[in-house]
N, C-alpha and C positions, 0 to 999 in steps of 0.2 A: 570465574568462568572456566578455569583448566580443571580446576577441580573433578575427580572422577563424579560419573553420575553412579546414582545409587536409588534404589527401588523404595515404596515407599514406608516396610520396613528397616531403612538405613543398609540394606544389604547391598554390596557391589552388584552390579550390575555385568550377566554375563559375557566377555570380553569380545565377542562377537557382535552381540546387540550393541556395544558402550560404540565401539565399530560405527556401525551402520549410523547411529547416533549423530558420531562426529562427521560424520558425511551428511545428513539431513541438515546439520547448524552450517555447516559451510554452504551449503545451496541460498541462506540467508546472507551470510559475506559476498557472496559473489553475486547475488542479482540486485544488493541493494542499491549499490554505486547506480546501476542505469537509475533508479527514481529518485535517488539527489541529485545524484551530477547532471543528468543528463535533462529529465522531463521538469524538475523543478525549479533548477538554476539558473543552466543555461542554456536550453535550446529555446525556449518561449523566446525571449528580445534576442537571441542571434536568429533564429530563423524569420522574424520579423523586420530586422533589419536588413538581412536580405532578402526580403520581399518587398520590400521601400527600394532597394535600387534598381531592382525587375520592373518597379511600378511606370507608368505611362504618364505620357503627359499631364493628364488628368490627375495623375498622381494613385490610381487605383492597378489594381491587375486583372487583368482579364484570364479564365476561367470557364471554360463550357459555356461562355455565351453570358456569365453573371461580370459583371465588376464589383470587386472584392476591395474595401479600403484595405491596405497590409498592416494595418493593425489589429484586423478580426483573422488572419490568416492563419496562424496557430493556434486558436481557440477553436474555431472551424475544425482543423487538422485532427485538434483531438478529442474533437465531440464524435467526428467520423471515425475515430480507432477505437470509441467505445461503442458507437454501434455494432460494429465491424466482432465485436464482442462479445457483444449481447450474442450473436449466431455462432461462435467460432466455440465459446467458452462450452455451453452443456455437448456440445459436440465431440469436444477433447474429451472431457469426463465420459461419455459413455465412451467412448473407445479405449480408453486407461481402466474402464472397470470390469469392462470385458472381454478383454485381452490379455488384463494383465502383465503389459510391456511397459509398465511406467518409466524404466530405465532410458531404454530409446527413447519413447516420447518426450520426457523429460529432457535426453542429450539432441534431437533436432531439433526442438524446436527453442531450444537455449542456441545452438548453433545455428539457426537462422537469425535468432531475432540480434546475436549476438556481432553477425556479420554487417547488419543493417544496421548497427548504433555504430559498428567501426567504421562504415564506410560513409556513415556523417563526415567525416573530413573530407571529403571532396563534396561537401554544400558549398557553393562559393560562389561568385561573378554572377549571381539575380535567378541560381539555379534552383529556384524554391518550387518546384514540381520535384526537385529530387529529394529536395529535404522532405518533403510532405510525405512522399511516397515510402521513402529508407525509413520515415517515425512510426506511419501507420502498420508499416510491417513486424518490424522490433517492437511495441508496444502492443499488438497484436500475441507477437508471440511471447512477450513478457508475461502480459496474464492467462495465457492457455498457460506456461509452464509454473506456473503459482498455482492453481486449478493441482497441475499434478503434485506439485511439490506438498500444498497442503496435506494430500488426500496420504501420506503416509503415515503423517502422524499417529492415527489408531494403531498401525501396525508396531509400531517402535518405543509405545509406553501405553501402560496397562491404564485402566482410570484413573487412581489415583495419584498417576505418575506427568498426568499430561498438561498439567499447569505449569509446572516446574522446565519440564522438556519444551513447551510452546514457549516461554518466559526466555529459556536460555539459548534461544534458535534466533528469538527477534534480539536479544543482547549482540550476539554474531554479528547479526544485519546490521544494525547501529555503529559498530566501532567498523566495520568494513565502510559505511557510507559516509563515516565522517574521517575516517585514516586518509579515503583518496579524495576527498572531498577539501580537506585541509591542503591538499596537495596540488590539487585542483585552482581553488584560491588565492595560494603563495603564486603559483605561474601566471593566472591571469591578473591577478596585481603587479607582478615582476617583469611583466609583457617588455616593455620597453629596457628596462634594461639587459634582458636576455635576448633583443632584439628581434623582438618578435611584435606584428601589430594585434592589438587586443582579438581581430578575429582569428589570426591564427593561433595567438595563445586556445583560444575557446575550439577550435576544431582540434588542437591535439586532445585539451578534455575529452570531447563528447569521442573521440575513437580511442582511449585509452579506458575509459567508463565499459566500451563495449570489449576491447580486448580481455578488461578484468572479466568481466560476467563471464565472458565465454571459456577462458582459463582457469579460473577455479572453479566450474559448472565440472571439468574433469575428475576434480575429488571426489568429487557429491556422485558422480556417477558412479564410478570406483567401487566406491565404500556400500553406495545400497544396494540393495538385491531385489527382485521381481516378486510377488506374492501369486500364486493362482487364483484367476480372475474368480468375483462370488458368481450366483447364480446368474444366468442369464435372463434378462427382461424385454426379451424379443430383438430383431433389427435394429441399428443402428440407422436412425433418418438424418438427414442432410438439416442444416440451418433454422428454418421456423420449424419443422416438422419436431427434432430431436427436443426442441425448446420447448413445444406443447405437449411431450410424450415423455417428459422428465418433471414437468410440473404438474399433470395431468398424475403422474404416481404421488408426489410431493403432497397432494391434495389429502393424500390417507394421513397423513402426519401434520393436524392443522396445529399440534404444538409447537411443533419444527418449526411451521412457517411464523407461529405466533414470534418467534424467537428472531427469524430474518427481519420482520417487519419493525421489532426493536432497534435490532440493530441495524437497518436501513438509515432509522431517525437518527442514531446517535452518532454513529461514524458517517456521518456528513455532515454533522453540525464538525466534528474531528476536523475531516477533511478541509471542510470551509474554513477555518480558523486558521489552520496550517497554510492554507492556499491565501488566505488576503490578508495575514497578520501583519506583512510586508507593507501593502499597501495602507493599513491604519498605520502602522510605525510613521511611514514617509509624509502622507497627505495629510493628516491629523494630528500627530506629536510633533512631527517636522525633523525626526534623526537619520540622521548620515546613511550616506550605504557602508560605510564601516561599520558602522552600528549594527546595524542589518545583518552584513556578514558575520560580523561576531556573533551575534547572539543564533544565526543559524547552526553553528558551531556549537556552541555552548549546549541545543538543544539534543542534536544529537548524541554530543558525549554525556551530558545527564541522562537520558532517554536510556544509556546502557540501564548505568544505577536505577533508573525506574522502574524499566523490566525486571530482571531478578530481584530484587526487593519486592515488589508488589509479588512475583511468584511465591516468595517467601511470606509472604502476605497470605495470599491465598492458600498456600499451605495450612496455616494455619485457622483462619476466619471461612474460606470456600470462595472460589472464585466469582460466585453471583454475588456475594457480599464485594466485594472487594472491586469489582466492575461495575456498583450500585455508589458503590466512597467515590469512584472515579471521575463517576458523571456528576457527584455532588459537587468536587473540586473544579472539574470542567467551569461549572454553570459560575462558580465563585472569582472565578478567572475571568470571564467575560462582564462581570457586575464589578471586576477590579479597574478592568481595564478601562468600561466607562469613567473612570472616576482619576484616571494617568495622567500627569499635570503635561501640558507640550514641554516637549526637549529634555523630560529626565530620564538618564540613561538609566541610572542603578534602577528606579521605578521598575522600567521597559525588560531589563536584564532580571529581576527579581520574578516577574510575571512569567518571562521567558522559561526561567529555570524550573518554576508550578509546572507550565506546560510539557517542558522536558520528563520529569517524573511522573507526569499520568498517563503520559501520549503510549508510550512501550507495553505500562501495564494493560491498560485498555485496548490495546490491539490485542496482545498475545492472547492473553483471558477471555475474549472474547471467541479467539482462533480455538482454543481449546475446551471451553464451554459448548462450541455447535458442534464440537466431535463427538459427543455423546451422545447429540439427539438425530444421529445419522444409522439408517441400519446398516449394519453388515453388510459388504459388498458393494455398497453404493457411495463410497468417500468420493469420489474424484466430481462424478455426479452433482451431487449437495454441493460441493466447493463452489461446482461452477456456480451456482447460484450464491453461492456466498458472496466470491468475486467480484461477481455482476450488481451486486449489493455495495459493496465497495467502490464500484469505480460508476455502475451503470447512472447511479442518482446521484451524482457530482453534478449535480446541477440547481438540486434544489435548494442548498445554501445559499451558491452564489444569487441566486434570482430572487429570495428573500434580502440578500445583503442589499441587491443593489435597488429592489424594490422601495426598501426603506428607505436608503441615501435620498432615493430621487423625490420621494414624498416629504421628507423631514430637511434638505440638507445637511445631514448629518453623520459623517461616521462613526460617532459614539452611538446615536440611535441604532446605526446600521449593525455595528459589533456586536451590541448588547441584544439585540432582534434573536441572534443564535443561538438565546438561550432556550427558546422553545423548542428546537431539536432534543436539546440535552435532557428536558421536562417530563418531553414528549417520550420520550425512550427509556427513560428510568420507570414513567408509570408503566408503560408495558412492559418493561423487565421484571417490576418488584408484582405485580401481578400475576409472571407466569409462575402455575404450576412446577418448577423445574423439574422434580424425580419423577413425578407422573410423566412427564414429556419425554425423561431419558427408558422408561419401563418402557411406555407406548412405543417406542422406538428399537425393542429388542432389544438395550443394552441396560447394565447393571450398575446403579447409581454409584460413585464412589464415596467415600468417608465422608468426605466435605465438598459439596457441592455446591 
């Protein structure tokens, strides 16, 4: 991973670019911690728990007139930050592509969303209007600044070079979210004899999570530099407007979108796996939250090895290949899992480690495969929809997952249901066109595609 980068004839890479480079991989170190530590771990059951002690008699909280059980409180919270997203995200993007200030935008809105994950430590004593409010905010600006961070990518490696660059950006992210995440861990297991009660172990996490993002978000700003904005595509409109006049161009490129709508299917079958693998662990196999823990661990530090290996992969074979092996493995993971005897760990830990080395390659190779089907001038734009592809349909796993449960009783049924996503998304991957899509899009297919 120190390794210098080098171009895709073997040649050093100009010390400038190599620069700017390692400033783009650090922007993945430093915002990863908020999505483990913080949205995955542990603010879902601390902020729910204190929304149980806010709750009423009735045992509900009240709400703009609704009573709210505090166990839908946080799922609520963060269905409303990805709406709140769906309008915020194409909105950044036209203003990063038109301006051309990616820098700033980049450094406020990491320093907003940065101060709203540190100032989680004063959620406490039933203060869950605060906590809702400091998530929606910081998660908000989590993926507007992902939208920009993406959109440099074009700029800082040529075609051939951008599997390897996306592969060794999401490697960053990885050991950054699992170095403070492990540290994270040891304190909230160590709570008591550092004297500390498990909720305050958990609020120094969630403002130490945000201290990182926002402290190393200072490198990444450093090291890159602004590009002059492409052409311009009229006014910048506000919320639905910019949403319907950024898809409304999107529409000239039905390749492009053929490619979102792939990967809609795939990365949320991803997603949902990742989000309820916990819950089949617990409810269905019946193992520990040690268990648990470790193997979150385990996934991340493999996940390094996954990404550049697979880039290395791609290298070689073409990244639509290689994000086509992915989603084979995916699908072979969930037909394994139906099949996991209750309570074996090595089983549970062996399945873990699959998922650990396809999860990096298939995010990255994906991130760097829709860079080519973007025209000139308009990264930040596209991302946004990328993004909103990523987070916006985080919904349609879980409503399959749970749809099944509730008709079958079953969480193997339920698991095994998500393989249709992965089916689903591979035929419309191995169907598209790819180089036709990267031409149609004004750019120049690379070697291996």
């Amino acid at each position: 991973m120190t390794a210098p980068d080098v171009d895709a004839g073997a040649r050093p890479v100009d010390p400038a670019l190599r620069r700017e480079r390692f400033g783009w991989y650090s922007y993945d170190w430093a915002m990863s911690v908020f999505n483990t530590s913080v949205t995955t771990v542990f603010l879902g059951p601390y902020l729910t728990s204190v929304a149980e002690d806010a709750a009423g008699a009735d045992g509900r909280l009240p709400f703009l007139g609704l009573s709210i059980p505090p166990g839908s409180w946080f799922s609520y919270v963060l269905s409303f930050s990805v709406l709140v997203q769906v309008l915020v995200l194409p909105l950044t993007g036209a203003v990063a592509d038109r301006t051309g200030r990616k820098r700033h935008l980049l450094g406020g809105l990491t320093a907003l969303g940065a101060v709203a994950a540190t100032c989680l430590f004063f959620v406490a004593d039933g203060r869950y209007l605060l906590g809702a409010a400091l998530f929606v905010v910081a998660n908000v600006c989590f993926g507007a600044a992902t939208v920009v961070y993406y959109s440099w990518l074009p700029d800082l490696a040529g075609p051939d070079e951008r599997d390897a660059v996306s592969s060794r950006g999401w490697a960053f992210g990885y050991v950054g979210g699992a170095l403070l995440l492990a540290v994270h861990l040891g304190l909230f297991l160590g709570a008591d004899s550092l004297g500390l009660t498990s909720g305050e172990a958990v609020r120094i996490c969630l403002a130490t999570a945000g201290l990182w993002w926002g402290l190393f978000t200072l490198v990444t700003v450093t090291l890159l530099r602004d590009r002059p904005p492409g052409a311009a595509h009229g006014p910048v409109s506000s919320g639905f407007g910019q949403l319907r006049a950024t898809l409304r161009r999107m529409r000239a490129f039905p390749l492009t979108l053929w490619f979102l709508g792939a990967y809609l299917l795939f990365n949320d079958g991803v997603q949902t796996v990742i989000a309820l693998s916990a819950t089949y662990a617990s409810e269905e196999l019946r193992l520990s939250q040690s268990v648990l823990t470790g193997a979150i661990l385990m996934v991340q530090v493999v996940a390094v090895f996954g990404a550049l290996g697979l880039g290395r992969v791609a290298a070689r074979y073409g990244a639509l290949r290689t994000v086509l092996g992915c989603l084979v493995a995916w699908t072979a993971v969930l037909v394994a899992a139906y099949a996991l005897q209750e309570g074996a760990v090595a089983q549970f830990y062996a399945l873990a480690a699959v998922i650990g080395l396809v999860q990096g390659g298939t995010q990255a190779l994906s991130r760097s495969l829709f860079s080519h089907l973007i025209p000139a001038g308009e990264e930040a734009e596209y991302y946004s929809f990328y993004e909103i592809s990523d987070r916006g349909t985080s919904w349609l796993g879980p409503l399959l997952f749970g749809l099944t449960y509730q008709l079958t009783g079953s969480y193997r049924s339920a698991i095994t249901s998500l393989v249709v996503f992965f089916v689903a998304g591979f035929v419309l991957l191995v169907r598209l066109p790819i180089r036709r899509a990267v031409v149609a899009a004004g750019n120049t297919p690379p070697e291996r595609l």
